[in-house]
N, C-alpha and C positions, 0 to 999 in steps of 0.2 A: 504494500500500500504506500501512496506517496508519503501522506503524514510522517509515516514511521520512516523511508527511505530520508526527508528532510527531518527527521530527528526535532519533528513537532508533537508536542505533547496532546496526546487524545486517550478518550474513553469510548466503548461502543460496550451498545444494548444497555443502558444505564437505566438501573428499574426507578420509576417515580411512582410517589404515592398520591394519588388524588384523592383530595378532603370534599367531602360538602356537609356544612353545618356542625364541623368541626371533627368528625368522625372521615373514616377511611374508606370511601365506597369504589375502589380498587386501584389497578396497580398498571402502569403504561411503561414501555420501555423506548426509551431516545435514540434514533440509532448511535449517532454519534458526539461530542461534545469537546471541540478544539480547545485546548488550553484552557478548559475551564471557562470558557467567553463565550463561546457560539453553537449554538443546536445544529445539526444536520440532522432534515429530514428526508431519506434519499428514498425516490417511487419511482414505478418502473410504468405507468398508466399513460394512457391515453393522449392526457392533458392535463398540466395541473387546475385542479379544479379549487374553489373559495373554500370548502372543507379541510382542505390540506394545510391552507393557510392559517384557519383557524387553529387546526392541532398545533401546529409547531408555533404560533403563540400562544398557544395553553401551556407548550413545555418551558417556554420560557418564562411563562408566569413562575412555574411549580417550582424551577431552577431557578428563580431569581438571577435570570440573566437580560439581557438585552438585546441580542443580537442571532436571528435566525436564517437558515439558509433553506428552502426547500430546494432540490436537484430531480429533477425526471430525466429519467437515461433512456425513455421507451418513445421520445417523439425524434423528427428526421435530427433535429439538433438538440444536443442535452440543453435545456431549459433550466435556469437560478432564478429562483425568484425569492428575493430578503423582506426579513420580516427585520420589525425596528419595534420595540415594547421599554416606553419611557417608563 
């Protein structure tokens, strides 16, 4: 993987707990999380669709991060599309 070949610090499959109303109503996993800064959400679909976006600023809520990537590798050109959560 590039990350690792450039000797950038990452995590994949990083299990989150999702809370509603202060209780744990289950359990999502990140694929990946660059130096601790940036969510990657990586799909393999159609097209990235408003739903995708929505999850990967949910993870970034759950992370108390700021900065998200969605990636689709399944259209003619791999598609990025950033998520930004002040």
């Amino acid at each position: 993987m590039e990350l690792a070949k450039n000797n950038i610090p990452y995590e994949r499959q990083i299990p989150i707990r999702i809370y509603y109303d202060g209780s744990i109503i289950g359990i999502h996993r990140v694929d990946i999380i660059v130096a601790k800064k940036v969510v990657i959400e990586l799909k393999a679909v159609k097209q990235i669709q408003n739903i995708h976006l929505y999850i990967c600023s949910s993870y970034l809520k759950a992370c108390d991060l700021h900065v998200g990537l969605v990636i689709n590798f399944a259209e003619f050109k791999t598609q990025v599309r950033r998520i930004y959560r002040r």
